[in-house]
C-alpha positions as MATLAB code, in Angstrom:
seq = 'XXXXXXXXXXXXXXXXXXXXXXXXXXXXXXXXXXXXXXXXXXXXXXXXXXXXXXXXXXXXXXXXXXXXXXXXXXXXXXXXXXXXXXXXXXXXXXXXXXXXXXXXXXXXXXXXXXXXXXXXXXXXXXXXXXXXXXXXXXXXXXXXXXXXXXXXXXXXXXXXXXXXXXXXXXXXXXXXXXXXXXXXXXXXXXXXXXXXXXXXXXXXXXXXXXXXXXXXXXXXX';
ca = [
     143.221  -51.373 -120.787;
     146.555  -50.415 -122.550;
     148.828  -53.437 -123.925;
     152.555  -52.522 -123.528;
     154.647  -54.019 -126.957;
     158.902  -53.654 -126.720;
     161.183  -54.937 -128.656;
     163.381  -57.518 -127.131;
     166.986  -56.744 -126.439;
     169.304  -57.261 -129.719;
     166.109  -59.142 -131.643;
     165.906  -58.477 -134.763;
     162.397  -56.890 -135.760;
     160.834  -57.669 -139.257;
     161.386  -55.244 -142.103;
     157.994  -53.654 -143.352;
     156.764  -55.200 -146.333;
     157.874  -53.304 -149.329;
     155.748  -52.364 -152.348;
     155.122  -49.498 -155.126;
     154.227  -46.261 -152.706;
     151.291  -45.461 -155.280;
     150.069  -48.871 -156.776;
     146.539  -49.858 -155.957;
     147.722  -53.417 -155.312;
     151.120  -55.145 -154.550;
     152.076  -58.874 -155.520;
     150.787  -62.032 -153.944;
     152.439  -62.533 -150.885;
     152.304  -65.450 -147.890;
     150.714  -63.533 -145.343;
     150.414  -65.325 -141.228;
     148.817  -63.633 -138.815;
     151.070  -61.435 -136.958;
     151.349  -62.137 -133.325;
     149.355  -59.428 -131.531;
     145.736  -58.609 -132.589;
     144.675  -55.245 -131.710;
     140.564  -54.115 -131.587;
     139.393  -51.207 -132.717;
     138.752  -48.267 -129.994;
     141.100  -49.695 -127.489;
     144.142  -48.058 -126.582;
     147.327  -50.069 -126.343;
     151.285  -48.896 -125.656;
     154.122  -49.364 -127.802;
     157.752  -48.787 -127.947;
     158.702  -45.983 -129.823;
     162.322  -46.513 -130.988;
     161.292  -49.408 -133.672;
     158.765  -46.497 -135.784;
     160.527  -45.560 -139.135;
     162.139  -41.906 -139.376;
     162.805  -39.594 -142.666;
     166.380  -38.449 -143.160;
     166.412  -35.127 -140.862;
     163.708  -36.812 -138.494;
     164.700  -37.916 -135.164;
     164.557  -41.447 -133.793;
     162.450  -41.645 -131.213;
     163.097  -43.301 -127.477;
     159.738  -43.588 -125.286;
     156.156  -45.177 -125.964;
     153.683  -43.897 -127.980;
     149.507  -45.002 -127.046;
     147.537  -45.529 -130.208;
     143.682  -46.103 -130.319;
     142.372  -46.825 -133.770;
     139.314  -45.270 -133.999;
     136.878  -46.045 -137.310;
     137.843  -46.959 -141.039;
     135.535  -45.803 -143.921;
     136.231  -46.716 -147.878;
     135.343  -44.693 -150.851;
     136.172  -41.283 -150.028;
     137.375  -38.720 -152.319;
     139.317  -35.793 -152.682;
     137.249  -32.225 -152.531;
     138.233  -29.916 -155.240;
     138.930  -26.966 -152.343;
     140.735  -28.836 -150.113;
     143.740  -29.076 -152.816;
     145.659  -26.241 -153.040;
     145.479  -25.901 -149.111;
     147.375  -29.529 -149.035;
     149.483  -28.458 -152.137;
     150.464  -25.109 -154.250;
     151.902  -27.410 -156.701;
     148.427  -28.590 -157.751;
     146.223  -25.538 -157.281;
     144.547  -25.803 -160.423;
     143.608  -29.451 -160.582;
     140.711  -31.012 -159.717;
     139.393  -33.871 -157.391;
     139.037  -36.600 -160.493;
     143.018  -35.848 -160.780;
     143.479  -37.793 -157.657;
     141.175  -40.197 -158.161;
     141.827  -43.539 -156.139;
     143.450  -46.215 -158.719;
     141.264  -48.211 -156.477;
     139.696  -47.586 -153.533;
     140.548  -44.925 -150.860;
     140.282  -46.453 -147.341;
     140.882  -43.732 -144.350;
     141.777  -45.566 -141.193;
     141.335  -42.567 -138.304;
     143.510  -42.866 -135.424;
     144.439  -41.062 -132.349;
     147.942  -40.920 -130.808;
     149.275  -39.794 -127.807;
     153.453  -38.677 -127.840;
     155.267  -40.365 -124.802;
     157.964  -40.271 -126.501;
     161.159  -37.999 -125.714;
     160.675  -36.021 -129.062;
     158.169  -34.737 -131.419;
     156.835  -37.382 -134.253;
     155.146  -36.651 -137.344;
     152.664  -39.538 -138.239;
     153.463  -39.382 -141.890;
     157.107  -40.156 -141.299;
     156.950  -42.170 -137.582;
     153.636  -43.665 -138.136;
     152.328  -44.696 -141.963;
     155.330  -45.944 -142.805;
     154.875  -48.537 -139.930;
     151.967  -49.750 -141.480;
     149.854  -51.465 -144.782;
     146.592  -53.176 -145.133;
     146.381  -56.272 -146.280;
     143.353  -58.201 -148.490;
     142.058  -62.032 -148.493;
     143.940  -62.270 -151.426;
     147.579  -61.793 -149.691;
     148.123  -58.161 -151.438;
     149.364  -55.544 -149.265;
     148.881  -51.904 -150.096;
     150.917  -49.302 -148.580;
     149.774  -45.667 -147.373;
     149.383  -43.832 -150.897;
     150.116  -40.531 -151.937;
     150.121  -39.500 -155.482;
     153.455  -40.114 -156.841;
     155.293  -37.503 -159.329;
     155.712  -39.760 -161.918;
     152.138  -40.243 -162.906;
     152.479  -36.342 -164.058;
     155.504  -36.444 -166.537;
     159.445  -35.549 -166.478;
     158.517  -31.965 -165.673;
     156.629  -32.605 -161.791;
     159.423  -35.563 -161.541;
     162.342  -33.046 -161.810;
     160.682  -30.518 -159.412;
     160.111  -33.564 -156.565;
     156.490  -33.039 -156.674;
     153.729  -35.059 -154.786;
     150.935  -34.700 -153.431;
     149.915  -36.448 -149.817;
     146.674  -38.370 -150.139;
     146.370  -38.915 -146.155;
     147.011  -34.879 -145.106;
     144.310  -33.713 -147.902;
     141.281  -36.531 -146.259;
     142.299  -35.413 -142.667;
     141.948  -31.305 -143.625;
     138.712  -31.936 -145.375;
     137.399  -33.941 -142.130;
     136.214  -32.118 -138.530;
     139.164  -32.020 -136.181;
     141.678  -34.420 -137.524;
     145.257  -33.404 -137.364;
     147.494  -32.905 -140.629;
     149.661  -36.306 -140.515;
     152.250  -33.698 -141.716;
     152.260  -31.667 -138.753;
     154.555  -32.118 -135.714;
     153.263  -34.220 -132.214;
     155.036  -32.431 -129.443;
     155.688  -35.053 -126.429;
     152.596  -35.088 -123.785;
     149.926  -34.083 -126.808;
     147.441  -36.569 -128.432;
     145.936  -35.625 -131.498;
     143.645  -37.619 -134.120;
     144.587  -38.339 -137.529;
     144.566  -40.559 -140.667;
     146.331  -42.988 -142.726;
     145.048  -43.686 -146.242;
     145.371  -46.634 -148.375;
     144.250  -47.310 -152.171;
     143.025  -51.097 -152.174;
     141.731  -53.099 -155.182;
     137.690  -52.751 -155.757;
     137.665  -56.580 -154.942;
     139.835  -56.208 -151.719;
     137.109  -58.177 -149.847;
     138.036  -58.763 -146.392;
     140.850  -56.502 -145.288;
     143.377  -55.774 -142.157;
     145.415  -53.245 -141.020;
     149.277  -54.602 -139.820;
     152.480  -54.178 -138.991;
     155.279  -56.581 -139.743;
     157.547  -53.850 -137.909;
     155.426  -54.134 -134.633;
     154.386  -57.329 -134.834;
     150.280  -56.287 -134.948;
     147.475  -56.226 -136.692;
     143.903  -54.840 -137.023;
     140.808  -56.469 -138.560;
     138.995  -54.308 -139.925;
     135.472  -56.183 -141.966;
     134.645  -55.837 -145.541;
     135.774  -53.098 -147.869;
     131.510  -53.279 -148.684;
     130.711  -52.945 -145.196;
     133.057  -49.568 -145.151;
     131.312  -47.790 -147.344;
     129.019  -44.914 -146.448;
];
């Protein structure tokens, strides 16, 4: 069954939550349930024109179908998956990106009804953060320049955390790459939660909905 979520005429939607792209935990916030609870591996609808865009991206008018798929926790970076993802970092190793935390991959397939192409790492993870039992929320990560010095800052460097777990997994799309309308591709989000995360969510404040999904223990392989 597919669930069909629009904004309402002229309302106001609430602004994402807002913390440190790269820090494995944000500060203590109220969090209430959001008003729509999604399960995992059913598909539901939304309206497209609410998901964030980059500057050059385009906004997109439509619906997009989403079916979140599994989570896992505690994955790593493979040392030969890294200068595929990034030239800039060819010679480093996996410890180099090293979760501050822990990684945890939410997989997730998505279907373009929209009247443009979308890129899930600009239209999609920005839309979203998890959220722990202790009321921190921890945005999709990617390895920020400035943990590498003035040099890497002043060339714009970073690495994407979510595009190098999707290439070293079987057939999950690069969150980097284009979603031409009509296709539906599978691909991941990644987050880097505190060891004692405990029980965690995935949400939305933009779309108004939220995932639970168990234990960071019970995520584990």
């Amino acid at each position: 069954m597919l669930l069909f979520f629009a904004a309402c005429g002229g309302a106001e939607l609430p602004a994402p939550a807002s913390a440190e792209v790269d820090a494995p935990e944000a500060a203590l916030a109220e969090l209430a349930a959001l008003g729509t609870q999604v399960v995992m591996g059913e598909p539901f609808r939304i309206d497209a024109s609410p998901l964030p865009a980059a500057l050059g991206a385009p906004w997109l008018e439509g619906t997009v179908v989403f079916k979140f798929e599994s989570v896992a926790a505690g994955l790593s970076i493979e040392d030969e998956i890294i200068p595929i993802v990034s030239s800039a970092y060819g010679d480093k190793k996996g410890d180099f990106f090293a979760a501050e935390g822990v990684y945890l991959a939410v997989t997730y397939r998505i279907t373009n009804e929209a009247t443009g192409p979308l890129r899930p790492n600009l239209h999609v993870a920005d839309a979203f953060s998890v959220a722990d039992d202790q009321g921190r929320l921890y945005p999709v990560v990617s390895t920020k320049t400035r943990r590498f010095g003035a040099s890497a800052t002043a060339r714009g460097i970073s690495f994407p955390i979510s595009a190098a777990i999707a290439l070293q997994s079987d057939n999950v799309w690069d969150p980097r790459k284009w979603v031409d309308p009509g296709d539906t591709v599978t691909t991941v989000m990644t987050f880097d939660v505190a060891k004692d995360a405990g029980e965690v969510r995935l949400r939305s404040e933009l779309l108004g909905i939220e995932l639970p999904l168990g234990t960071l223990a019970s995520m584990r392989p």
